[in-house]
C-alpha positions in Angstrom: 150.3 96.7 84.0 147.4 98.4 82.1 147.8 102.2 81.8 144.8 104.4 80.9 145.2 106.4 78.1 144.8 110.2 78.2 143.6 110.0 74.9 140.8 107.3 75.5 137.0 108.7 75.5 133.8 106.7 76.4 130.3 107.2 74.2 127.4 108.4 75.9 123.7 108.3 74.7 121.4 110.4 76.4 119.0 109.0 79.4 115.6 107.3 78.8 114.4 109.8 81.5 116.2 112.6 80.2 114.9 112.1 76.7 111.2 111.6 77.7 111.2 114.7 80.0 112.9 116.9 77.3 110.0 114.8 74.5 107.4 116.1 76.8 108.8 119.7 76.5 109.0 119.8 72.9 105.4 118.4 72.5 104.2 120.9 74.5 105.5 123.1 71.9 104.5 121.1 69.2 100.7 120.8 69.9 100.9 124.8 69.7 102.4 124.8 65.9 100.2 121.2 65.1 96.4 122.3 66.5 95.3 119.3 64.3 96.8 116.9 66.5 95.0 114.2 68.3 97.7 112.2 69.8 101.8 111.8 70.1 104.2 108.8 71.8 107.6 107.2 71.2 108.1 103.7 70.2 111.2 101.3 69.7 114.4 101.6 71.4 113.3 104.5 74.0 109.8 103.1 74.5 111.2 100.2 75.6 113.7 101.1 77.8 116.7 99.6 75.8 118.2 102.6 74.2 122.2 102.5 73.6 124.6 104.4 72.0 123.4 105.3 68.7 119.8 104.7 69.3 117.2 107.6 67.9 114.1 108.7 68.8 111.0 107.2 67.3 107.8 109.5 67.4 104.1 108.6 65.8 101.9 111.3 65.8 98.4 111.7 64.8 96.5 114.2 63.7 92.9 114.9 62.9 93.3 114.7 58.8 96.1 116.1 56.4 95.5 117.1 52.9 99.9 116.2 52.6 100.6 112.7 51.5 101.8 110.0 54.3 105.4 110.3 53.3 105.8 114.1 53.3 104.0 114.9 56.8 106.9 114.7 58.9 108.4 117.5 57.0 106.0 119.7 58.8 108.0 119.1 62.0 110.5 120.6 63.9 112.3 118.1 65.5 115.7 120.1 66.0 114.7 120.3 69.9 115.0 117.1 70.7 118.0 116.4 72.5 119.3 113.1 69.8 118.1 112.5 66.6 114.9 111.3 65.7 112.4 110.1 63.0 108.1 111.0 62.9 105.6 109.1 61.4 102.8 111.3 61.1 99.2 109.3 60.8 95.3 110.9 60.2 92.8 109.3 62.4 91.4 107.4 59.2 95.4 105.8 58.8 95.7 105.1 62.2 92.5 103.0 62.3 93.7 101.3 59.4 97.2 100.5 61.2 95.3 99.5 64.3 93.6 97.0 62.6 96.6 95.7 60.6 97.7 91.8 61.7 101.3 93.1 60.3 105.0 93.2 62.5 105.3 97.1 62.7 101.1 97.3 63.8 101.8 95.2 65.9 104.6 96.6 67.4 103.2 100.4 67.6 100.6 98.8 69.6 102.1 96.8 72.3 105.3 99.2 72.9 104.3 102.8 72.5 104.6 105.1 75.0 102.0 107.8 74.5 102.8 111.5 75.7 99.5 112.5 74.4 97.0 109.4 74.1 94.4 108.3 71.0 91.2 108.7 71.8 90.8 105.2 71.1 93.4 102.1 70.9 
C-alpha cells in the first residue's frame, strides 16, 4: 500500500492572475522612475496562459528614445518586485517599428501573443 512521505514536497509557480495583478503594480511604479516610456506587456509563457514551474516573466517595454545601447537598457530596471524572475527587452519607438515590420519568428511572435499592460500607440 503507497504511504506518503513526510518528507515529499510539491513545486509551485506563481498564478497567471497573480503575476499580472502584481506586473500591473510594479508598472505603476515603473512608469514613475521610466517617464520616457510609451508602452509595457508580457509575452511568452505568461502571455499565453501556459506558465509552469520554472517559467519567468517576459516583459517588452518601449520607450520614447534611449541614448543606452539595445543590450544594456534593461539594466535601467528594477525588476526585483516582481513576484518570479523575469527578463526586459527594452525597445525606442524607431526599434520597435523596425521589429514590427520584421517577417522574422520572435516579431512575429511579440506581435500575435503580447499582452500589453500599457499599449503602443500604434501596432
Amino acid at each position: 500500500m503507497p504511504v506518503r512521505s513526510l518528507t515529499s514536497f510539491v513545486l509551485r509557480w506563481p498564478e497567471r492572475a497573480f503575476v499580472l495583478e502584481r506586473l500591473e503594480q510594479w508598472a505603476a511604479e515603473e512608469r514613475k522612475r521610466h517617464p520616457r516610456l510609451n508602452a509595457l506587456g508580457c509575452f511568452r509563457s505568461y502571455a499565453r496562459g501556459d506558465a509552469g514551474v520554472g517559467s519567468e516573466l517576459d516583459l517588452v517595454a518601449i520607450v520614447a528614445g534611449s541614448e543606452v545601447p539595445f543590450e544594456r537598457r534593461a539594466l535601467e530596471w528594477d525588476l526585483s518586485g516582481l513576484p518570479l524572475p523575469a527578463e526586459i527587452l527594452v525597445y525606442t519607438e524607431q526599434g520597435w517599428q523596425d521589429l514590427r515590420t520584421g517577417e522574422g519568428r520572435f516579431a512575429h511572435m511579440i506581435k500575435t501573443e503580447t499582452v500589453w499592460l500599457q499599449e503602443p500607440a500604434e501596432r
